[in-house]
C-alpha positions as CSV (number, residue, x, y, z in Angstrom):
1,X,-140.9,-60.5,57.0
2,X,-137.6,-61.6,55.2
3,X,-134.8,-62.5,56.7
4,X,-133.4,-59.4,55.8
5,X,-136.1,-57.4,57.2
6,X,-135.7,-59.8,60.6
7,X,-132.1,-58.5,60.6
8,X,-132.4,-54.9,60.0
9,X,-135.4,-54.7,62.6
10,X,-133.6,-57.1,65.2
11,X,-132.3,-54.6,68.5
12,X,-128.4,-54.4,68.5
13,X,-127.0,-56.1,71.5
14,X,-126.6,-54.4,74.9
15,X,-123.3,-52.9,75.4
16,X,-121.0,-55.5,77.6
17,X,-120.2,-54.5,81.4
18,X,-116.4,-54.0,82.3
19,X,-115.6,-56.6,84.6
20,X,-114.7,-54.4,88.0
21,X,-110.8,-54.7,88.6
22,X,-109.4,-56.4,91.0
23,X,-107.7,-53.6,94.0
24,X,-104.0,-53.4,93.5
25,X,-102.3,-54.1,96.9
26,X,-101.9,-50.7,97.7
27,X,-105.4,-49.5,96.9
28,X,-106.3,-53.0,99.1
29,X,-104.0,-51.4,101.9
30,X,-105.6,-48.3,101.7
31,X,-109.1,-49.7,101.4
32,X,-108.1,-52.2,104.4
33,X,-106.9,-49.8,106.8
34,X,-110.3,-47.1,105.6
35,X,-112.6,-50.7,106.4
36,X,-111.1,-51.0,109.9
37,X,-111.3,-48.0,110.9
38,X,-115.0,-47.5,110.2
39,X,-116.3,-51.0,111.4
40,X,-114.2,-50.6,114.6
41,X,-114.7,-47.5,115.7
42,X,-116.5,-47.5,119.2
43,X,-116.7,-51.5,118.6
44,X,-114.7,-54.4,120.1
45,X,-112.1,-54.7,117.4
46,X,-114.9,-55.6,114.9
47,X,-117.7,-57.0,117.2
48,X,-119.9,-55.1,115.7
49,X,-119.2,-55.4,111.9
50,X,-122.4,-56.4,109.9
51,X,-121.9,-59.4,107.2
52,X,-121.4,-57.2,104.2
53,X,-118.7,-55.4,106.4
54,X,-116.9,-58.8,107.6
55,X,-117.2,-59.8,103.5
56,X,-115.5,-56.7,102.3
57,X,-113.5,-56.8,105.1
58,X,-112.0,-60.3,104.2
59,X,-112.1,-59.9,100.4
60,X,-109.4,-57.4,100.8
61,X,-107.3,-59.2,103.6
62,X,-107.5,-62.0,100.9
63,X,-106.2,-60.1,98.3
64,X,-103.4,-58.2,100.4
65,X,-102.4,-62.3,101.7
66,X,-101.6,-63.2,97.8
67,X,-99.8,-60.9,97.1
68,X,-97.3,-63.3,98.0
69,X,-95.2,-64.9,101.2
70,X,-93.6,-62.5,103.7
71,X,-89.6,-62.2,103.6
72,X,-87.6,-64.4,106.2
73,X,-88.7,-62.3,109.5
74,X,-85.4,-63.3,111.0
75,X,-83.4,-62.1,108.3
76,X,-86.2,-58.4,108.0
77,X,-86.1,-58.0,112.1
78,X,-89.9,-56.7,110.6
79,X,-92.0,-59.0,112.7
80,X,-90.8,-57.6,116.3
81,X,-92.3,-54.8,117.9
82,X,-95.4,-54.4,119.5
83,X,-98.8,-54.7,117.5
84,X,-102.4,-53.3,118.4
85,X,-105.0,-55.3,117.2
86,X,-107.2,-53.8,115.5
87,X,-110.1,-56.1,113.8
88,X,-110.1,-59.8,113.9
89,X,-112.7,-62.4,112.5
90,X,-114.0,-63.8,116.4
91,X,-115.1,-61.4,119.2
92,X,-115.8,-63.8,122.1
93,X,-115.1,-63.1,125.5
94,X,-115.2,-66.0,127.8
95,X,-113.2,-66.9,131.1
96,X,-115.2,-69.7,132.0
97,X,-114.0,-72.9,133.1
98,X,-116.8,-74.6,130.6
99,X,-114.5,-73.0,127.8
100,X,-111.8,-74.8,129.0
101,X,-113.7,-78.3,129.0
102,X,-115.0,-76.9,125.4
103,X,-111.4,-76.7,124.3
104,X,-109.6,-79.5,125.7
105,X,-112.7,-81.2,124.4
106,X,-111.7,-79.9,121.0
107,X,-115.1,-78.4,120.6
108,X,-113.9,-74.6,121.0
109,X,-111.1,-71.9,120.9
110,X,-109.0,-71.4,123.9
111,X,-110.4,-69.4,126.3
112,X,-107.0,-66.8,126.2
113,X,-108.0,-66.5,122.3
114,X,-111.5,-65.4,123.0
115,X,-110.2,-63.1,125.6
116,X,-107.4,-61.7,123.6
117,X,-109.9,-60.8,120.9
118,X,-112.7,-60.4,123.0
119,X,-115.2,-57.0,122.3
120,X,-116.0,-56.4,126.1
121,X,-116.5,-52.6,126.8
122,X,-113.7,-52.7,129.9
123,X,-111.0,-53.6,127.7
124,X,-109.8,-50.3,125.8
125,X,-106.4,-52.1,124.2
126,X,-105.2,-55.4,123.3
127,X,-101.9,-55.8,121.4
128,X,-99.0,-58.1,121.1
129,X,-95.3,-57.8,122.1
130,X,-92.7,-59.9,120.2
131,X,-89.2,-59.2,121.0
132,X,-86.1,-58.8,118.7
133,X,-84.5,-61.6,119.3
134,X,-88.0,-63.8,118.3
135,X,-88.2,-65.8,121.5
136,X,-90.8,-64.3,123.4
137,X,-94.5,-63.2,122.8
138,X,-97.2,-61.6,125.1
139,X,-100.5,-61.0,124.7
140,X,-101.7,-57.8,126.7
141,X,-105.2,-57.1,127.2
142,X,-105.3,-53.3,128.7
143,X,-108.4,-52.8,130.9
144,X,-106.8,-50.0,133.0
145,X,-109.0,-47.4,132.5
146,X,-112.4,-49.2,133.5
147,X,-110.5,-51.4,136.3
148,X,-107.3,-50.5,136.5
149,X,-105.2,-53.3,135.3
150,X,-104.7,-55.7,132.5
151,X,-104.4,-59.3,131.9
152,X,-100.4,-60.4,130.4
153,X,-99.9,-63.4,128.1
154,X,-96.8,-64.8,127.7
155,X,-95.4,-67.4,125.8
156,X,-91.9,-68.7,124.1
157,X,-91.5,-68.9,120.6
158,X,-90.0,-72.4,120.1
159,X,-89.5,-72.1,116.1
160,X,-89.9,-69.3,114.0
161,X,-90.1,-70.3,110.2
162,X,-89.0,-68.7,107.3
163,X,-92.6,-67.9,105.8
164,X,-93.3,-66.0,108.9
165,X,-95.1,-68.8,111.2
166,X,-94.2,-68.7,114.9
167,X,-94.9,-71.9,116.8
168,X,-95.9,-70.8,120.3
169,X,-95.8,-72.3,124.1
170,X,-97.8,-70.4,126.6
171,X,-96.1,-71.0,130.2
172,X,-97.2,-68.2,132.3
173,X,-100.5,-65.3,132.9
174,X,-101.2,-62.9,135.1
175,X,-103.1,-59.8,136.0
176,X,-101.8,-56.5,137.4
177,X,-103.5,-54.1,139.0
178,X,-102.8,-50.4,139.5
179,X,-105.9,-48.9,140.9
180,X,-108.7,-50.7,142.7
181,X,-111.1,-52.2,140.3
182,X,-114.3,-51.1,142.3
183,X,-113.1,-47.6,143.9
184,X,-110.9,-46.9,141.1
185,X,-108.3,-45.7,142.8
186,X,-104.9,-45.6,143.2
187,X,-103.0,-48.4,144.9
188,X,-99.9,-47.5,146.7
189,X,-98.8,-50.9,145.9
190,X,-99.6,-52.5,142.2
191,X,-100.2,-55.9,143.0
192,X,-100.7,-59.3,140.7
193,X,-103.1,-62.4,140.6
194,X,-102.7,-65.7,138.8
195,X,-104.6,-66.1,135.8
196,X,-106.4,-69.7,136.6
197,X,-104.9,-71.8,133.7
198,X,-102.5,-74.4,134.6
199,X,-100.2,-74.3,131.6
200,X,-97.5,-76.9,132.9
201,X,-100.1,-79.4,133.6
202,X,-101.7,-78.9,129.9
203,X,-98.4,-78.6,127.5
204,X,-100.1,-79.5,124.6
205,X,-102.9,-77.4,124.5
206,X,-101.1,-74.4,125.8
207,X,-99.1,-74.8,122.2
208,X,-100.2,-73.4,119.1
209,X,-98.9,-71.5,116.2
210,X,-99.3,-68.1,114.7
211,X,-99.1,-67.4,110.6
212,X,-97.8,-64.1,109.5
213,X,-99.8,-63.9,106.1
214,X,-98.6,-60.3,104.8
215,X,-96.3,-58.2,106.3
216,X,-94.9,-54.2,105.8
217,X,-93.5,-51.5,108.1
218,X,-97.2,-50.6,110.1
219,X,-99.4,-53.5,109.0
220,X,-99.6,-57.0,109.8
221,X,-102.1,-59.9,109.4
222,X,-101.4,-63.2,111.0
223,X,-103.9,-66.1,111.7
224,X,-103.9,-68.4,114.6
225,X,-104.2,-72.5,114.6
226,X,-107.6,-71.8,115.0
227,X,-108.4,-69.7,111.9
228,X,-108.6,-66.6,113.3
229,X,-107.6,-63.6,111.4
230,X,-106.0,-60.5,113.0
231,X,-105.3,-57.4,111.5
232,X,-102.7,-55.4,113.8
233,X,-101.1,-51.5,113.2
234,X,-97.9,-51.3,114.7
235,X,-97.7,-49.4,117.5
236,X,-95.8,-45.5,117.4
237,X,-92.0,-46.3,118.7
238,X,-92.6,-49.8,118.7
């Protein structure tokens, strides 16, 4: 055949894909909050979320974290409130006192982070407390309806920085009780117990920060100084 026979029998080129677009950050949002909802229903905040879940799942926390740097929380009053978490990265569980070796050792996260995100079947809330003024922040971990109490965090906030990261001190835990946690019933009298972590005798590893990566009126993501990603709703009157 001739060349121009070649040409005129050669099969035109396939038609090009469209590249898929990039979410806007509200469709992310949107997308974000649909995502949660479905991988943690019935779940531990995400426990349960297969790979391709976790991947979609970070793809659009990524892409609602560049959309740029939060506003000055002290200036927005945006950050206080209370937060429920609702999906994070981790879902470990531990109290042990191995975890604690593990972590002092620098060869885990601290055993109040893998409790705080933990994906136990008792614990039916977990959410954080920050206060207007920025100085204090709790951790509560609600396992009242299985036992009848819940585990409280609390910490001072040392230094809050203008791109939303909140540099944290631990210095006292407890748990509370309002019904007992085998009978399930009521106690006349509520009582407390230590939580077993000696925070005055370990100041440096009761420290650590917290990264506010996007922020609006209902949704927050933060990360901890060990590179775990929460993504918390506020909470209705909060």
């Amino acid at each position: 055949l001739s060349r121009s026979q070649l040409r005129a029998h050669t099969l035109p080129a396939p038609p090009r894909m469209a590249a898929s677009a990039s979410p806007t950050v509200a469709e992310a949002r949107a997308q974000l909050l649909e995502a949660v909802g479905s991988v943690t229903a019935g779940t531990g905040r995400g426990s349960s979320a297969t790979l391709n879940d976790k991947r979609r799942l970070d793809a659009l926390v990524a892409t609602l974290e560049a959309s740029g740097p939060i506003d000055d929380p002290k200036a927005t009053g945006m950050l206080s409130g209370r937060w429920r978490l609702a999906y994070t990265l981790r879902s470990n569980t531990g109290l042990e006192s191995s975890e604690w070796l593990q972590y002092l050792a620098q060869n885990g996260p601290s055993p109040i982070q893998r409790f705080v995100i933990g994906a136990v079947a008792q614990v039916s809330l977990v959410y954080q407390e920050i206060d207007e003024g920025l100085s204090r922040f709790v951790n509560v971990i609600d396992f009242e309806e299985a036992l009848g109490g819940r585990l409280r965090l609390e910490a001072a906030i040392e230094r809050v920085s203008a791109a939303g990261r909140l540099d944290i001190r631990f210095d006292q835990a407890f748990f509370s009780f309002t019904a007992n946690p085998l009978t399930k019933e009521a106690l006349r009298d509520p009582f407390r117990l230590p939580y077993p972590v000696p925070f005055r005798l370990l100041p440096n590893e009761s420290r650590g920060f917290l990264d506010t990566t996007y922020l609006d009126e209902s949704l927050r993501i933060a990360r901890g100084n060990r590179g775990t990603c929460f993504v918390l709703q506020r909470m209705e009157g909060a």
